[in-house]
C-alpha positions as CSV (number, residue, x, y, z in Angstrom):
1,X,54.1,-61.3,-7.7
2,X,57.8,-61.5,-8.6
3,X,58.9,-60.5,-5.3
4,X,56.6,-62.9,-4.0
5,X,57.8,-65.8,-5.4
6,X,61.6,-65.4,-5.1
7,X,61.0,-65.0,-1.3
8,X,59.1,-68.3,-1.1
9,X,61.7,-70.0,-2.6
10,X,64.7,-68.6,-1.1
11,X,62.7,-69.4,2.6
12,X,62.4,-72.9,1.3
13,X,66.0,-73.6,0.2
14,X,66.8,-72.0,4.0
15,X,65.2,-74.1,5.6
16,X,66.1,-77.4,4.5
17,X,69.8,-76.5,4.7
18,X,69.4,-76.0,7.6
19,X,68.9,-77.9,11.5
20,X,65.6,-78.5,12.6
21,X,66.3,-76.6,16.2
22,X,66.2,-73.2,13.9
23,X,62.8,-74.0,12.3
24,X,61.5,-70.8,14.5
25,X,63.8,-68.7,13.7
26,X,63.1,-69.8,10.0
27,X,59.5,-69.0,10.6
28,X,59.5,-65.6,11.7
29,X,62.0,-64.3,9.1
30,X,59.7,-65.9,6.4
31,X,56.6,-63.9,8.0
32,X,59.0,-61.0,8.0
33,X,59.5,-61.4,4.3
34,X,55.7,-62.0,3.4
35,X,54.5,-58.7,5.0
36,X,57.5,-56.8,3.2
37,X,56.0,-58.5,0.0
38,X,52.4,-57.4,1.1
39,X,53.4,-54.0,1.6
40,X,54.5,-53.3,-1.4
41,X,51.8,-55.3,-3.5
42,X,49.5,-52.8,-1.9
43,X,51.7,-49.3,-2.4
44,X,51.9,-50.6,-6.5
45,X,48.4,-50.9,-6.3
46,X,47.4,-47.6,-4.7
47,X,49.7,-46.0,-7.4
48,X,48.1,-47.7,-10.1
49,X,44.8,-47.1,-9.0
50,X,45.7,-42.9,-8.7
51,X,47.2,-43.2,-12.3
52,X,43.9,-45.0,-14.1
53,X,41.6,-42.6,-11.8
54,X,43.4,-39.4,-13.1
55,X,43.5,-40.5,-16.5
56,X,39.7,-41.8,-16.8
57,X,37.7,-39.8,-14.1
58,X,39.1,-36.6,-13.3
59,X,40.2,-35.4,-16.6
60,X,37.5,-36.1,-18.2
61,X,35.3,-34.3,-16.1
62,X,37.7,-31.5,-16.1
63,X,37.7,-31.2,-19.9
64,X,33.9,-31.5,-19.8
65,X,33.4,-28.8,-17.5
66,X,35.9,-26.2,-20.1
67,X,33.7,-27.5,-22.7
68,X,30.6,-26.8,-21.1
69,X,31.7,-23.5,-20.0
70,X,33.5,-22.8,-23.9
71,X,29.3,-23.9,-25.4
72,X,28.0,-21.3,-22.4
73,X,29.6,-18.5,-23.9
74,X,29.0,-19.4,-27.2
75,X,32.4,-20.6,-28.5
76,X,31.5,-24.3,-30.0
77,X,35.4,-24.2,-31.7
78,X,37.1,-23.9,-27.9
79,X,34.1,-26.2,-26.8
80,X,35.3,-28.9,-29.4
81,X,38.8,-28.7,-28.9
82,X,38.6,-29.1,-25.3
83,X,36.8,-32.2,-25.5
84,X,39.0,-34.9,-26.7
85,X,36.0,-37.5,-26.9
86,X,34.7,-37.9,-30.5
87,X,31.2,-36.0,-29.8
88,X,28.8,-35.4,-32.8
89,X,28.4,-31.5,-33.2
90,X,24.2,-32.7,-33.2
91,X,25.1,-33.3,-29.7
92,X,27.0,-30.6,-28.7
93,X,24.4,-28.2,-30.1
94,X,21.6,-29.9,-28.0
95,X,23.8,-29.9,-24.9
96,X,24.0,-25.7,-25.4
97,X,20.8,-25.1,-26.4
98,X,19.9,-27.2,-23.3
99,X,22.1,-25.1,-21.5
100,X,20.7,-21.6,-22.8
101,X,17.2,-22.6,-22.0
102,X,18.1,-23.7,-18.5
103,X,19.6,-20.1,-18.0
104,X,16.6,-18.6,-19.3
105,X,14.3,-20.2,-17.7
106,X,16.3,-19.2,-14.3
107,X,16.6,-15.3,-15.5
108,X,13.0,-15.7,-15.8
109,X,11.8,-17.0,-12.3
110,X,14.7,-14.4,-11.0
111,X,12.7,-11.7,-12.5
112,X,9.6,-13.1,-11.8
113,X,10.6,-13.5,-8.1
114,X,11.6,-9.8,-8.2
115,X,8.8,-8.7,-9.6
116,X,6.9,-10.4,-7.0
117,X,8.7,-8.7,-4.2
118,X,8.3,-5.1,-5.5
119,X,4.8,-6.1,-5.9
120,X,4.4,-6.8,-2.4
121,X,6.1,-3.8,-1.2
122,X,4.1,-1.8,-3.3
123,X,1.0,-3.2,-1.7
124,X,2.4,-3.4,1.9
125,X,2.8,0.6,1.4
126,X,-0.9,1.2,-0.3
127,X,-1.9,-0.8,3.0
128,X,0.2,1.5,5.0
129,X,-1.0,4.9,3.2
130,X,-4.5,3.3,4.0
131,X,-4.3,2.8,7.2
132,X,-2.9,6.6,7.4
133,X,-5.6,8.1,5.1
134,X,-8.4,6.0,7.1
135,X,-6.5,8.1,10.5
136,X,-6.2,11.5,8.5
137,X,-9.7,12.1,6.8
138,X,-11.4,10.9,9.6
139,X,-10.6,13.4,11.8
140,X,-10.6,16.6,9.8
141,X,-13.8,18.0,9.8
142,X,-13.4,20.5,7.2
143,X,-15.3,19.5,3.8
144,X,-13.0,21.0,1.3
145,X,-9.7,20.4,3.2
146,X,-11.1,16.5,3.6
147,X,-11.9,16.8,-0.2
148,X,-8.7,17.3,-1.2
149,X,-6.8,15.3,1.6
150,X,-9.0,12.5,0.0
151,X,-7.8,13.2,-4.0
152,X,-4.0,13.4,-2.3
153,X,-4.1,10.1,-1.0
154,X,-5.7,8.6,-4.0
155,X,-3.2,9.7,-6.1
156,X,-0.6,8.4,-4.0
157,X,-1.9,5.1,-3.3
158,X,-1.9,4.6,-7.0
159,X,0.8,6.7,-7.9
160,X,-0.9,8.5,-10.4
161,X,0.0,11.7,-11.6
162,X,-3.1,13.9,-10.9
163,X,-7.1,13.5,-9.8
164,X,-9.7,14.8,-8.7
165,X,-13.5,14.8,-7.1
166,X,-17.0,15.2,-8.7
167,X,-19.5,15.7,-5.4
168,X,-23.1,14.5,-6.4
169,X,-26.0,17.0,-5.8
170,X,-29.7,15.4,-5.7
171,X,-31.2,18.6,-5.6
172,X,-29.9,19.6,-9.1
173,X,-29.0,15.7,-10.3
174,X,-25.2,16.9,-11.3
175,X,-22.1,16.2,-10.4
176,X,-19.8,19.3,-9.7
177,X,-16.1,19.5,-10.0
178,X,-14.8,20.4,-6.0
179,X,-11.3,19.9,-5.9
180,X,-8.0,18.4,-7.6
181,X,-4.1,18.1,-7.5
182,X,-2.3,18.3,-10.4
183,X,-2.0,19.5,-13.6
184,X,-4.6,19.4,-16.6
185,X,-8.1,19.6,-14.3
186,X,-11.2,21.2,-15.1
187,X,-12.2,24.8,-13.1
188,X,-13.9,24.3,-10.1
189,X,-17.5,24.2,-9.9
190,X,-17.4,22.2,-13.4
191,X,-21.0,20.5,-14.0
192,X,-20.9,17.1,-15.0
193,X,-24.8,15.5,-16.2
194,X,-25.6,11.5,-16.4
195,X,-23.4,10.0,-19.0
196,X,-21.4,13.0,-19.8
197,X,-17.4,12.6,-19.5
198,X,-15.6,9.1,-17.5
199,X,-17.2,10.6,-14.6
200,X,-20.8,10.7,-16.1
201,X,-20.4,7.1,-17.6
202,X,-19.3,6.0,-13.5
203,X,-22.9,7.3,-12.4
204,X,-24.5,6.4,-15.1
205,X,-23.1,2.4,-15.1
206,X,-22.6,2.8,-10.6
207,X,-18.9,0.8,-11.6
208,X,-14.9,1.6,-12.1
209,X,-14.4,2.7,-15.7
210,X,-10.5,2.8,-16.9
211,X,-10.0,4.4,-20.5
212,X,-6.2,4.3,-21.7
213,X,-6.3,6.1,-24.1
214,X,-8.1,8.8,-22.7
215,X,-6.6,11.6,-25.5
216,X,-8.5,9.6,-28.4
217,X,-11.7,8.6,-26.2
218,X,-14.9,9.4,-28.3
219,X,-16.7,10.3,-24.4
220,X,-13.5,12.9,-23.5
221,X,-15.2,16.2,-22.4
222,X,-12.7,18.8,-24.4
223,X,-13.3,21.6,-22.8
224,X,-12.3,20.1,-19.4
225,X,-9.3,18.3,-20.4
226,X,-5.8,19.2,-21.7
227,X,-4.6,16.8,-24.3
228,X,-1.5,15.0,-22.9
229,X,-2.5,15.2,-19.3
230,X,-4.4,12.2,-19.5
231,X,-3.0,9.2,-21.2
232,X,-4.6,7.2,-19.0
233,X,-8.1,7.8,-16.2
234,X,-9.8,5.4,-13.9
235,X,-12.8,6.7,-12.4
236,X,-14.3,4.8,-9.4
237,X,-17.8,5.9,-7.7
238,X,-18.4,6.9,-4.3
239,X,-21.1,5.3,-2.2
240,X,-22.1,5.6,1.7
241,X,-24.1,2.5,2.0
242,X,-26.9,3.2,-0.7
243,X,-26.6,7.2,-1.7
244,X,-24.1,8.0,-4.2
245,X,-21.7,10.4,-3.4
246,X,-19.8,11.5,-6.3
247,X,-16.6,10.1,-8.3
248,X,-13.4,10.1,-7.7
249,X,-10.9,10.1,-10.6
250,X,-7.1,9.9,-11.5
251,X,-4.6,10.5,-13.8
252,X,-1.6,8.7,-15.3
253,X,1.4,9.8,-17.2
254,X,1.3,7.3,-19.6
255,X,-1.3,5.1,-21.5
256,X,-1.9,1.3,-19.3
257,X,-0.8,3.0,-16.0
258,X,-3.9,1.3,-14.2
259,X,-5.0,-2.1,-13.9
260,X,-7.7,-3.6,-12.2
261,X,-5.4,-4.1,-9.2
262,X,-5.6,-0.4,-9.5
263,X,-9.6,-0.5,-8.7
264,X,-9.5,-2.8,-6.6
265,X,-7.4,-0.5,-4.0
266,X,-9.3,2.7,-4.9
267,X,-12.5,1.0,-3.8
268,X,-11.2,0.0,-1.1
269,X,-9.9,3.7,-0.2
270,X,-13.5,5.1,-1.3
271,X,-15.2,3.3,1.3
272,X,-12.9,5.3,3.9
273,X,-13.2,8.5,2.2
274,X,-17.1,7.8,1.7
275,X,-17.5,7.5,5.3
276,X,-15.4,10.7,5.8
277,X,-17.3,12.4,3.3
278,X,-20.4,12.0,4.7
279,X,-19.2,12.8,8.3
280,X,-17.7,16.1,6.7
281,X,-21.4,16.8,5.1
282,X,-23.1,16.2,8.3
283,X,-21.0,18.5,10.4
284,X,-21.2,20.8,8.1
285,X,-24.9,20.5,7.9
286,X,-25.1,21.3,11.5
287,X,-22.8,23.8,11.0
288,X,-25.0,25.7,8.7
289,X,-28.7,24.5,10.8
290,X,-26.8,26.8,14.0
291,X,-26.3,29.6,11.4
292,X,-29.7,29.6,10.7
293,X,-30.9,29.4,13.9
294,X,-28.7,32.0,14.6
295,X,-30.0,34.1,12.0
296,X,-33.6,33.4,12.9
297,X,-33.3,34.2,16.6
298,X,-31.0,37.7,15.7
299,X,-34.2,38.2,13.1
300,X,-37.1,37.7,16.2
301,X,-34.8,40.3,18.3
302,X,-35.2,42.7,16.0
303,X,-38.9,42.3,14.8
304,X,-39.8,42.1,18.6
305,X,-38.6,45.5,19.1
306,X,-40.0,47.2,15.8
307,X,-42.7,49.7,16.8
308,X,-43.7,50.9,13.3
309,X,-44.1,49.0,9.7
310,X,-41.3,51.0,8.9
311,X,-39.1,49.6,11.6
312,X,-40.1,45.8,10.7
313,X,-39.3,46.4,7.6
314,X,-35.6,47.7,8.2
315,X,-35.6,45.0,11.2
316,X,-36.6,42.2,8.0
317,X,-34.1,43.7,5.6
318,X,-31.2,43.8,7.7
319,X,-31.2,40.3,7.6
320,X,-29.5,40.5,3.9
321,X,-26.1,39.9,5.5
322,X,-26.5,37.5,7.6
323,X,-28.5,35.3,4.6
324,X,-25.3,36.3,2.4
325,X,-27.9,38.1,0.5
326,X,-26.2,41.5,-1.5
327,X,-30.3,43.0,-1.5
328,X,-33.3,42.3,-0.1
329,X,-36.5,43.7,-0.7
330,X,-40.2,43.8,1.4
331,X,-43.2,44.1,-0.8
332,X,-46.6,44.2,1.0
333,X,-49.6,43.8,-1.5
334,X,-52.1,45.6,0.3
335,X,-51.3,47.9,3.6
336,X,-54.6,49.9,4.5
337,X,-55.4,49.9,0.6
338,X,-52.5,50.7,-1.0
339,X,-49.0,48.7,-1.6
340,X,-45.8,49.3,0.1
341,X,-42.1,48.6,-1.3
342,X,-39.4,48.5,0.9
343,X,-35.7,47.9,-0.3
344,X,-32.0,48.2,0.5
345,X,-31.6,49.5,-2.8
346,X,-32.0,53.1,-2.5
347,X,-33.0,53.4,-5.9
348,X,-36.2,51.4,-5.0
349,X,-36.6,53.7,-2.2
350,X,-37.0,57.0,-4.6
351,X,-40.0,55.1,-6.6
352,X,-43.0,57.0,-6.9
353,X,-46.4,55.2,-6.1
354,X,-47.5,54.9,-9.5
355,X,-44.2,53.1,-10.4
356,X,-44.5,50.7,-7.4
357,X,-48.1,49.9,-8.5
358,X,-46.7,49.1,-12.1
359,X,-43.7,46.8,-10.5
360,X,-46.7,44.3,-8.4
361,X,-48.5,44.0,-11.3
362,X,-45.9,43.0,-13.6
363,X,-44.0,40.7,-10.7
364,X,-47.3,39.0,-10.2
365,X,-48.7,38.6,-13.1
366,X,-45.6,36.9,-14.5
367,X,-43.0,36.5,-11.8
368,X,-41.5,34.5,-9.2
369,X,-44.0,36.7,-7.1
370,X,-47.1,35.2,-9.5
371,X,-45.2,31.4,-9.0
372,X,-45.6,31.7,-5.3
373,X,-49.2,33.1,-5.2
374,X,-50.5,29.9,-7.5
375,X,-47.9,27.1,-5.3
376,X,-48.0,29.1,-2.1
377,X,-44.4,28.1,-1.0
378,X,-41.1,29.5,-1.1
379,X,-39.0,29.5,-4.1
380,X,-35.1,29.7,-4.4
381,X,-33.2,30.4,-8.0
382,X,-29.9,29.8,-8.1
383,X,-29.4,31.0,-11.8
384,X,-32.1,33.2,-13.1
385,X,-30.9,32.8,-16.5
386,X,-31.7,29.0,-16.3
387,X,-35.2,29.4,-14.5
388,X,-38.0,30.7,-16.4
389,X,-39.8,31.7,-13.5
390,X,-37.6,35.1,-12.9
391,X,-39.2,37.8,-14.7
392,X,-36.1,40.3,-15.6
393,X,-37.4,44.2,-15.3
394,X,-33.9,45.9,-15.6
395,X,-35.3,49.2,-14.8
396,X,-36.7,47.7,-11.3
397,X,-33.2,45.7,-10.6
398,X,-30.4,48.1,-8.9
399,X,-27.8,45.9,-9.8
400,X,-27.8,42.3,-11.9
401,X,-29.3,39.5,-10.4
402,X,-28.4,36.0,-10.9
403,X,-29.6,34.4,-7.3
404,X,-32.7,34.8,-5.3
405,X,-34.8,33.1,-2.6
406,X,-38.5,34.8,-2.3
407,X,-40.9,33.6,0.6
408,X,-44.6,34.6,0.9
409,X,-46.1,36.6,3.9
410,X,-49.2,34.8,5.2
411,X,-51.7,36.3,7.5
412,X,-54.2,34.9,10.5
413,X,-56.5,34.1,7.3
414,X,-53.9,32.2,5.0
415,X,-53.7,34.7,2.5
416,X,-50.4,36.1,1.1
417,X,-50.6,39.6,1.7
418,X,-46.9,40.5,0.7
419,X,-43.7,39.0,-0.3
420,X,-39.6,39.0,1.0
421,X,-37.1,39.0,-1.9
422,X,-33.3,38.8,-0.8
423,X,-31.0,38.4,-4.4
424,X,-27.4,38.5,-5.0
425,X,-25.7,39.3,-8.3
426,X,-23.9,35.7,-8.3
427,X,-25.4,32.2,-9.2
């Protein structure tokens, strides 16, 4: 303003000294000196407005930001000296632990979001090994190698650490361990009843069943189980549209390992290996219907060109092998008055007549021979020593029996006038 003023006045005092013909030339220098004074108002001002600006904007908010960064880490005495303004420590504390929760609360969503991910990409790839599995079990035709491509799978798809499959069997109402992977599983052919073991509580309840603890379960079937390999079991039933199946089970390798996102994609893997299961049974089925056909039309050959009783019955006894039979054995009750006893045994062969006599009347008095004379059907044992009707004459047996099958001979009248026994010293 200075400057301002001592240039108006001196442009005054100018001009009234002088002539009135110079009044222009007055002018102009007087503009001249008003846009000098302008000038320089403004480049006072611009350096007085950088100076306040430093000193009230930016280093404040430079401090704060050391002071936020000093309460971050947990140093509140850097944190204080670095902020000049007179803050109560109340608010410096609420400004940290608003600070640390903020941080939290992001570590958690970043975890959260991770965790998300890896979920998804675990589920994408149990999509993917289903989509594989469905392609795989569906076209091997094999029931055993289809059993155990099944239990693979399963474990992998949950990434369990071992498993296995209980088929169902109507005709015997037990389930029967047929194949596993891994470590700590029960011998094949293990026999499971209703309620017996996770597997027996899955047919018994028809639903998923996941025990964590499976060491300290009350239902744990000891002899089947080796304590440590199961910290943890799901079991999940099979089912093709209304006939159960069996049960398909797996292991973890620690205690929680399955959830019931766990169940949820095992059911949806047993619907696949339900379907494949039952395709494998089928073929197989058909497999074994051609054998028998096979057996029965090699059986007519040779009956059609037996001549003699002798001959049909070493035509009807060398069908043993092809029944998977070890013996087989013709007994006629009455030929021409008096009973005959074929056998590949030779040690039926040497029998004298009054020793064959003895034999019928024993077998069917209180035999399977005396079962099928009073139900007049066939009768198959699979274990003698669980069937009551096997009458066990050790001096009549050439080797031990466990398994028979025993049909009657019928005549043109309906009467049984004999019998066809084929054994085998297995169950």
């Amino acid at each position: 303003m200075t400057i301002i003023g001592v240039s108006i006045y001196f442009s005054v005092k100018f001009i009234q000294q002088r002539p009135a013909n110079h009044q222009l030339y007055i002018a102009i220098l007087t503009l001249i000196l008003l846009h000098i004074s302008v000038i320089t108002i403004c480049v006072l001002t611009v350096k007085k407005l950088q100076g306040w600006f430093r000193q009230y904007i930016i280093q404040p908010i430079a401090q704060l930001n050391q002071g936020t960064e000093a309460l971050i880490a947990n140093n509140f005495q850097q944190s204080q000296a670095t902020l000049d303004a007179p803050i109560k420590v109340s608010e410096i504390n609420t400004l940290r632990t608003s600070i640390q929760y903020l941080s939290q609360t992001l570590q958690a969503r970043q975890e959260a979001l991770r965790e998300s991910q890896e979920r998804i990409q675990w589920r994408n790839k149990q999509l993917e090994i289903l989509h594989k599995v469905g392609l795989e079990i569906v076209t091997e035709l094999d029931l055993d190698a289809r059993l155990k491509a099944i239990v693979t799978q399963a474990i992998e798809i949950t990434n369990g650490a071992s498993g296995g499959l209980y088929l169902y069997h109507s005709e015997s109402n037990i389930l029967e361990w047929m194949t596993g992977a891994g470590g700590g599983n029960p011998p094949k052919g293990s026999i499971l009843h209703k309620g017996e073991g996770l597997s027996g509580k899955v047919w018994e309840t028809n639903t998923p069943l996941i025990i964590n603890d499976y060491d300290n379960w009350e239902g744990r079937i000891k002899n089947y189980t080796i304590p440590g390999y199961h910290p943890c079991v799901v079991g999940v039933p099979l089912h093709w549209e209304t006939q159960f199946l069996g049960v398909l089970v797996v292991t973890g390798n620690a205690p929680n390992t399955f959830t019931q996102e766990t169940v949820d994609v095992l059911q949806l893997f047993t619907s696949q290996a339900a379907s494949a299961i039952n395709n494998a049974q089928l073929f197989a089925q058909v497999q074994t219907e051609r054998e028998h056909i096979s057996i029965l039309y090699q059986a007519s050959q040779l009956l059609s060109n037996a001549t003699s009783m002798k001959e049909v019955a070493t035509a009807a006894l060398e069908i043993a092998p092809l029944l998977k039979a070890e013996d087989g054995s013709l007994i006629l009750l009455d030929f021409y008055g008096q009973p005959l006893f074929y056998s590949t045994a030779e040690k039926h062969n040497e029998l004298s007549f009054k020793q064959i006599k003895e034999f019928l009347t024993q077998i069917t008095t209180a035999g399977l021979e005396s079962w099928i004379l009073e139900n007049r059907e066939p009768a198959l044992i699979t274990d003698i020593e669980n069937d009551p009707r096997w009458l066990l004459i050790p001096e009549f047996e050439p080797r031990p029996i466990h398994a028979a099958i025993c049909a009657p001979l019928v005549n043109y009248r309906n009467e049984i006038f004999g019998f066809l026994l084929y054994s085998h010293s297995q169950p």
